[in-house]
N, C-alpha and C positions, 0 to 999 in steps of 0.2 A: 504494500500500500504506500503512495507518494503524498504526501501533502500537494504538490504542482497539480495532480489528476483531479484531486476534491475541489480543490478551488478552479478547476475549469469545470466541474461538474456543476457546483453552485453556480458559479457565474454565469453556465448558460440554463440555470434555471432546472436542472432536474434535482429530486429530490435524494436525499444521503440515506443509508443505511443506517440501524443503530449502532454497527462495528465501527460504520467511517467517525460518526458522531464522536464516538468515545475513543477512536486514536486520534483525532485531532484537539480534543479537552486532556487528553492524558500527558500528549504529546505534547504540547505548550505546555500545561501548568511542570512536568517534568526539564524542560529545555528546549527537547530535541525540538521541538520545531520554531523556526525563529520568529523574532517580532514581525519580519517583513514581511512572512506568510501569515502568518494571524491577521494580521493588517489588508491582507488581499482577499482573505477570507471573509473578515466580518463587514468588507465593503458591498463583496458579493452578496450576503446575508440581505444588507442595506438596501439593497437594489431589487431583489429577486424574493424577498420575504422567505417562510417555512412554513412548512403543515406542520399540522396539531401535532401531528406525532414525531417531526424533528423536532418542532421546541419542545416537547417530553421531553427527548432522550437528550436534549443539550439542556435538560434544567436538573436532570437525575445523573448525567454524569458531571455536572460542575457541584452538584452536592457531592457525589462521591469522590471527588477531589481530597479532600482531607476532611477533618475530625467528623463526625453524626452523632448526635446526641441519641443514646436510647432513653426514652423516657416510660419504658415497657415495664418498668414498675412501679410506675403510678395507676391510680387506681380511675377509673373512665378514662372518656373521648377526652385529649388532652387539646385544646380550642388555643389556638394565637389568633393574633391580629395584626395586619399591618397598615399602613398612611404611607402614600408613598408623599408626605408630608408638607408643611406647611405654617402657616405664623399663628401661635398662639392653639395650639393644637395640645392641648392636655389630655386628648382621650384617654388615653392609654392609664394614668392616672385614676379616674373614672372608672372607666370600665373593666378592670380588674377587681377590685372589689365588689362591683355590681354583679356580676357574672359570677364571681367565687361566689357570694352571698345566695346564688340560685340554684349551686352545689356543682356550677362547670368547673373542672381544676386547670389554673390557667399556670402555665410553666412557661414565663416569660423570658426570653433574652432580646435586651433593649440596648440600641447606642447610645453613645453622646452626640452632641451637638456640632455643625460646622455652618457657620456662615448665620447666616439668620434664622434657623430651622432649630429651636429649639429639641435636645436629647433629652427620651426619659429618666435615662442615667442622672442625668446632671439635676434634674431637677428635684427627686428625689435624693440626692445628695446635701438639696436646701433644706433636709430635718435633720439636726441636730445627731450624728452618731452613727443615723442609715450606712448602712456598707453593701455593697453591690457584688464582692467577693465570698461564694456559696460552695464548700466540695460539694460535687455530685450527689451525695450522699443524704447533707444535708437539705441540697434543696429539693431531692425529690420527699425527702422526712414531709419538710416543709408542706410542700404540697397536697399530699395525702394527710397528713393533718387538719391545713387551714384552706387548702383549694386555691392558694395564692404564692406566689413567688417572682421577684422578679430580680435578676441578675445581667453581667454586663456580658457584651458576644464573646464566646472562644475564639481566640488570637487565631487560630488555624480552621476556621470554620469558610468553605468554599473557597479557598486559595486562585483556585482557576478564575473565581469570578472577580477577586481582586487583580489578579492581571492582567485579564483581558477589559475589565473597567478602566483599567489605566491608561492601557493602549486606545481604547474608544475613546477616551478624551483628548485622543491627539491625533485621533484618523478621523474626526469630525462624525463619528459611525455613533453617537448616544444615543441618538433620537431615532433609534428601532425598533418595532415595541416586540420581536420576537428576542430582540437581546434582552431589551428592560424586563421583559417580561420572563426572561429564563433569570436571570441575575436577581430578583427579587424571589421569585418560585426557589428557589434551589435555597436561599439560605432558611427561609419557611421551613423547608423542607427538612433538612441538615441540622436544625434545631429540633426537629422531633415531633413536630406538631400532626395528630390527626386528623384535626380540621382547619380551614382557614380562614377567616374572613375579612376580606380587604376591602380599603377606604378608598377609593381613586381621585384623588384631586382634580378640580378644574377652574381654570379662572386665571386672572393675573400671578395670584400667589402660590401659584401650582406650576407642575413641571409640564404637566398636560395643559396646555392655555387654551385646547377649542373643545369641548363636550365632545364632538365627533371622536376627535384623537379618544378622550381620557375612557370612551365607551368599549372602542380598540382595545387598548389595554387593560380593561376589566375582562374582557370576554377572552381575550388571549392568555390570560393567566388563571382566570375560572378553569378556563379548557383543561391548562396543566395540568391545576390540580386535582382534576375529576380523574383526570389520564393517568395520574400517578397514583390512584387510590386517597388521595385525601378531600374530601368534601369540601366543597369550596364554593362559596358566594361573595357576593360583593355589590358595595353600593359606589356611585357618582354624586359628589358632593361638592357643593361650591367652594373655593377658597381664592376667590376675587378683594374680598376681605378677612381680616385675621378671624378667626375662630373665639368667639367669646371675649370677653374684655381687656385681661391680662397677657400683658407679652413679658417674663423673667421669670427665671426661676421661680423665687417665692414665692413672688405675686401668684405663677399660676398652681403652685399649692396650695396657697389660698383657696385660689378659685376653683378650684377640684375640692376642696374639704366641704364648701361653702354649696356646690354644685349635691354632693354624699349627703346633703342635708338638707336638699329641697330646695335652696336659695340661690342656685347657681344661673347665668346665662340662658337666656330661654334657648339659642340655639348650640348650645355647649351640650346641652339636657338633652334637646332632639336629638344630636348628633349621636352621644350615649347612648340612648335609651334603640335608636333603628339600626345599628351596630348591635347591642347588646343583645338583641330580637335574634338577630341574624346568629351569632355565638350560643346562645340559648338553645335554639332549634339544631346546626349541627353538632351540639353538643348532645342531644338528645335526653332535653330534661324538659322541652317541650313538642308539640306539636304543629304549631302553626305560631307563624309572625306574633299575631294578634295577644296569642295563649303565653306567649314570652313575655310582651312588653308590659303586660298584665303584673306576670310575676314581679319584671322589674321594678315597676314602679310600686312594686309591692313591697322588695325591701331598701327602698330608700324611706317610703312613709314607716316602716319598724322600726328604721336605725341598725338592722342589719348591714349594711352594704359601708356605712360609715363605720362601724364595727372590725368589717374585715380588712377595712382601709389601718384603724388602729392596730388591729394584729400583724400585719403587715410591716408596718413600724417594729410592732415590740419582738416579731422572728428576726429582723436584721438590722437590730442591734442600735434603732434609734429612736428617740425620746416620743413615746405617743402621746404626752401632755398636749404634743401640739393641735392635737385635734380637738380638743377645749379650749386651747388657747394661743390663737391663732401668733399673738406678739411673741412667741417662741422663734417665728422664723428670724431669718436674718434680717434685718432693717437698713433702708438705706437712710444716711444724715439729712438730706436735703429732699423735702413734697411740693412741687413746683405745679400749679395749673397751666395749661394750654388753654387761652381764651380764644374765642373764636374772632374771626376779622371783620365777619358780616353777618349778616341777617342769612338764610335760606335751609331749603331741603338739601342734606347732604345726598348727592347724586354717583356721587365714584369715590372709592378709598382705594389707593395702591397698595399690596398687603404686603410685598415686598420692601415698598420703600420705607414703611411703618415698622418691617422686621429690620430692616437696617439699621434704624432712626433708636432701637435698643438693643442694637450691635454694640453702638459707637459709645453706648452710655458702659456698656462690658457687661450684657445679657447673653451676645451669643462669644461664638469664636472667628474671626477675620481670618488666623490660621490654625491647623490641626495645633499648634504649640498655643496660643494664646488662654491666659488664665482668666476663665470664667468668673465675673462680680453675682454672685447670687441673691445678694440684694437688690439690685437693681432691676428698672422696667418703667414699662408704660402700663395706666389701667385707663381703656377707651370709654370715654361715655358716651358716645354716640357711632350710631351706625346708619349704614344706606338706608334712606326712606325717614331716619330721625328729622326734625326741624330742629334749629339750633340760633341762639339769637346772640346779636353783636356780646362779646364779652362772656358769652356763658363758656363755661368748661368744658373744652373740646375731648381733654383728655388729662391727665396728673402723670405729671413725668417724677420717678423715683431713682434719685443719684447719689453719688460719695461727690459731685464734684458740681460747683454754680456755674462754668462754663456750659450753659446747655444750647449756646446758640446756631452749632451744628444742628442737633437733634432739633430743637425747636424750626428749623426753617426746613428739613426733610418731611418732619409732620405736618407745616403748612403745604408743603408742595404737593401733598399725598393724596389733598382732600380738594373734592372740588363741589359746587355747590350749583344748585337749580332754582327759579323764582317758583317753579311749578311743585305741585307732590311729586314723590316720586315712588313707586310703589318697593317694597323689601325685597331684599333677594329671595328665591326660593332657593332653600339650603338643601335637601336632596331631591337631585330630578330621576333617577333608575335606582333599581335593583334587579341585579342579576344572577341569574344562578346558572346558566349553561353557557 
């Protein structure tokens, strides 16, 4: 077998075997084949797409690439969740404990954060003592105990897909959805999960910016995971704007505890709760959408679901006071309001520019080396379709530092305004399951 023969195969559009598959993923992530073929390879990919069942077999051999978690003794359907992400995105937060609370065992492995895309690692790090470092052992105890666990990725987990992501960043080849879509499926995969159910972004502050695209890639990675034995749905959800009010760390612990307790974001809750539906059912503790969202919103009104949020805290190893008392988290020195400039209906928010605007304050990371301020942030008080009048408070910027005149003029720039209503965004438009 040649690497030169597969990439004329590809290129003129026929389709690969699962042997060619897996010596070309083995073969790169091992050496033997160079960057300059992978690179002609995943251009071909680019151009010429894959059937269902080449992107299987290129999501199952870049899982098989190195480490797999077995999670085979944990007790049930063991349910993940992914985003392929976005500003102000705390589900994960959320719906961990929502879901344990309905008896799904969710055995999480979460990143960090780069750029403006807030990590569940990091933010969870904003309690007091939390540690993200779990032997296997324990957090499978963990889970079979409390139905909750959440730790940071194995360092060796899909290798192949970290270096063929590297190379797509410089072959112009990202924006594929049978690659995005094996590269997200495989590490799902490789963490051990029996079901999946993924968030797909759309909007300015998304990776997918037209519905068309971001539908693509639901249904391309639904595919996978049905193809590879794991149950897999998935919704299409806006992220034109940031997701609930708080963009930092702690602020969005807050607003996840606050969210556990009935008081959160009305579309932070939606977001949770048709996610959480979807987790529920292939977890198989329910039956239908309807017969989930029921439960859910059944133990937020007990205080179960807040509960498992606190136990979560006290398995690893960080202060659960703070879930009664929220001034536990870290504090920034300086609460600065954002006043508005004029009168009108806010008509467009850039969710991007609002994730940068508490980049620059050190919410997120500029590089993978940059040190995360976890007090700091933005908490939005207005959204698309809100009115807002000269001088009210656009927003409450929270810093270590009075310099905000950066931040404060990317928040201006981010929002723009209508004489007219303007009607709210509709926050999930699909649900897919095939």
């Amino acid at each position: 077998m040649r690497m030169v023969d597969l990439i004329e195969k590809k290129r003129d559009g026929h389709e690969l075997s699962t042997e060619e598959i897996r010596f070309i993923v083995s073969g790169y992530t091992n050496g033997e084949i160079a960057d300059y073929q992978m690179s002609s390879f995943l251009m071909a990919v680019f151009f010429q797409d894959m059937s269902e069942r080449e992107r299987a077999d290129l999501t199952m051999a870049m899982a098989e690439s190195g480490d797999q978690i077995d999670l085979s003794a944990i007790e049930g359907i063991k349910v993940d969740k992914h985003s392929t992400g976005g500003v102000g995105d705390t589900t994960t937060l959320v719906l961990g404990p929502l879901v344990a609370a309905c008896g799904v065992p969710v055995a999480k492995m979460s990143g960090r954060g780069l750029g403006h895309t807030g990590g569940t690692i990091d933010k969870l790090e904003a309690i007091d003592g939390f540690h993200v470092e779990l032997s296997t052992e324990n957090f499978i105890r963990q889970v079979n105990e409390h139905k909750l666990a959440v730790i940071g990725q194995s360092g060796n987990l899909t290798p192949a897909d970290k270096k063929m992501y590297s190379l797509r960043d410089v072959t112009a080849t990202v924006n594929s959805i049978p690659l995005i879509a094996s590269s997200i499926m495989s590490k799902k995969i490789a963490a051990g999960a029996d079901a999946i159910v993924l968030d797909v972004k759309t909007g300015e502050g998304a990776f997918m910016k037209t519905e068309e695209d971001a539908k693509k890639l639901a249904h391309a990675m639904v595919g996978i995971g049905n193809a590879t034995g794991r149950k897999t749905m998935a919704i299409i959800s806006d992220m034109s704007q940031p997701l609930g009010f708080a963009i930092g760390n702690a602020l969005e612990v807050k607003e996840a505890i606050e969210t556990l307790q009935g008081k959160g974001p009305e579309d932070l809750t939606e977001l949770c709760l048709v996610l959480g539906s979807q987790m529920v059912v292939v977890g198989g503790k329910a039956k239908t959408l309807e017969e989930a969202r029921a439960m859910l919103e059944g133990v937020i009104k007990d205080g179960s679901a807040l509960e498992a949020f606190r136990q979560l805290i006290e398995d690893q190893g960080g202060n659960p006071a703070v879930v009664d008392d929220l001034s536990l988290l870290p504090q920034a020195k300086f609460v600065t309001e954002l006043p508005a400039k004029q009168d009108g209906y806010i008509s467009y928010m850039e969710a991007d520019e609002i994730g940068t605007a508490a980049m620059v304050l050190g919410a997120g990371r500029a590089t993978k080396d940059s040190v995360i301020d976890l007090s700091v942030g933005l908490v939005l008080h207005k959204k698309v379709g809100d009115f807002v009048k000269k001088g009210e408070a656009l927003a409450t910027i929270y810093s270590n530092t009075q310099d905000l005149a950066e931040c404060q003029e990317m928040l201006y720039n981010s929002i723009e305004y209508s004489n007219e209503p303007v009607e709210a965004i509709q926050l999930v438009s699909a649900l897919i399951t095939d």
